[in-house]
N, C-alpha and C positions, 0 to 999 in steps of 0.2 A: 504494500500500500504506500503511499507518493504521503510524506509525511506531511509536506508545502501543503499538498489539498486539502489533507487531514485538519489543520490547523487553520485552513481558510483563507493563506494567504493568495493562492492560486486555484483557479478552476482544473478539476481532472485531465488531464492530458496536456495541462501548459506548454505551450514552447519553453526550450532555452530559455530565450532573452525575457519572457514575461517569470522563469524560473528566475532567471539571474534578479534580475530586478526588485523581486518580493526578495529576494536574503539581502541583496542591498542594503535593502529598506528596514531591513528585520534587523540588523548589524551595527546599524546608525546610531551614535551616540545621541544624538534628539532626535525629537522625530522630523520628516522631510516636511519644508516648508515653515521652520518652526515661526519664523519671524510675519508670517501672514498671521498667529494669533495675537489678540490684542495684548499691550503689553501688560494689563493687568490681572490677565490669568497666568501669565509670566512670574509676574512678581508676588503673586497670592501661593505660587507653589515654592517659590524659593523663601517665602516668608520665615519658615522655622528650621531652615538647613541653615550650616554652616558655610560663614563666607568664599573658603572652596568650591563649593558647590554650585554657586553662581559663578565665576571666573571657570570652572569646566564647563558650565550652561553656555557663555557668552563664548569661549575658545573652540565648542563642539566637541568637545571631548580632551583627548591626550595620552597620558598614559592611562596604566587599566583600571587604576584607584579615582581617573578626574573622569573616565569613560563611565566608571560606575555611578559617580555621584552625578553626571550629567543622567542618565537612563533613570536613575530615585528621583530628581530634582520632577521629571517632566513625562515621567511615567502615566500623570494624568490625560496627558495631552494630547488630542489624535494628530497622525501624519493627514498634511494639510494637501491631498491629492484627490483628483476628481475621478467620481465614480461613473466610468462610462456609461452603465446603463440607462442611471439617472438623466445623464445628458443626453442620450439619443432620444429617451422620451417626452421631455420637450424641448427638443432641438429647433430652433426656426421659430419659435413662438414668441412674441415681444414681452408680453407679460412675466415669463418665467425663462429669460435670456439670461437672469444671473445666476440661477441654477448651476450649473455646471463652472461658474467662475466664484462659485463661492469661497473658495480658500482665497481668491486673488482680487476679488470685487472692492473697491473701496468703500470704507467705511459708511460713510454718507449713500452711496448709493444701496448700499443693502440696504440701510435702514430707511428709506424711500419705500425701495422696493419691498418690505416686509408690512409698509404702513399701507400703501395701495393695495394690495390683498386683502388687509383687514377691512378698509372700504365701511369704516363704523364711525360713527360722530363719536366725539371724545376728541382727546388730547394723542400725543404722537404717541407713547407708552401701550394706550389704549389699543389704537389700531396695531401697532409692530406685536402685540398679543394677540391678535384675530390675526393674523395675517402668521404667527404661527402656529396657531389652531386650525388652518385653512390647508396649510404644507404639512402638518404631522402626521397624515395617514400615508403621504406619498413619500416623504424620505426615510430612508435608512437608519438605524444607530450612528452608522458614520457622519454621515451627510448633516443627521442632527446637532450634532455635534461637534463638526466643525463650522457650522453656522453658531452656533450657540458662542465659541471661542472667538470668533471674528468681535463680538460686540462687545464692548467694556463688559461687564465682568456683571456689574449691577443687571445690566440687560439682558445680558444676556445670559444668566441664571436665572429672569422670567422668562424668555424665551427657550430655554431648555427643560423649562418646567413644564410650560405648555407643549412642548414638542411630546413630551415623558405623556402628559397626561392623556392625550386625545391621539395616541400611535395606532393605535387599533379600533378606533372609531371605524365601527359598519356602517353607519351612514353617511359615510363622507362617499360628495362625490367622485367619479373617477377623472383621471387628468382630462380624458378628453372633454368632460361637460368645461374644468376651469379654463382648456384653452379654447371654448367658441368661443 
């Protein structure tokens, strides 16, 4: 049995390069992308390490003692790469264009883009919470989650809450009704 599948980080029968890639990724003193997370989920995980710990965080590692305190520092932290699936299926849609740039969207535009979704009177908070009640039955653990890390920290532990809360809502509609 192909241990990589086992574990999830490749589909059965991966190529090479899509192998090679996942142990890359798996090997990587933080995860890939780190600097797409906001920087206060950064700093909320390096809060109670030792100042080591952050100087392996900011250098990517080093030797095997700053590799390690790097992989403890941000062990919470997902690698900040897009989930092809998610992108094919609303590929081409304007509404849900940031979709697949979510590790790389900026800031302001995500949170546009999360308040237009919610599409509900109230304050911006308000909406950027409908608007992630609207995406939680469509995206992934990942994908959740690295939305959730993109926003200041305040935010986006509402935004990770609602993601959590309403993931497996059966009456959510499917993509195709939100992209008529």
């Amino acid at each position: 049995m192909d241990v990589l599948a086992r574990l999830g980080l490749v589909p059965e029968g991966a190529s090479k390069q899509a192998r090679a890639e996942a142990l890359a990724i798996a090997r990587a003193p933080v995860p890939v992308g780190l600097r797409a997370i906001h920087g206060s989920w950064i700093e909320d995980a390096l809060a109670d390490l030792p100042e080591r710990a952050r100087a392996a965080v900011a250098a990517g590692g080093g030797g095997p003692v700053d590799v390690w305190l790097a992989r403890w520092a941000t062990a919470r932290l997902p690698s900040m790469i897009v989930e092809p699936e998610l992108a094919a299926r609303v590929a081409g849609h304007r509404a849900f264009a940031l979709v697949d740039r979510i590790p790389t969207a900026p800031l302001p535009a995500l949170v546009e883009w999360l308040a237009g979704l919610g599409r509900l009177a109230g304050d911006e908070l308000d909406r950027v919470r409908q608007g992630a009640r609207v995406l939680a039955p469509r995206l992934s653990p990942l994908a959740a989650l690295q939305l959730a890390v993109r926003l200041p920290r305040p935010v986006g532990l509402v935004v990770h809450r609602e993601l959590a809360a309403h993931r497996g809502d059966a009456d959510a509609p499917p993509w195709s009704a939100l992209l008529a």
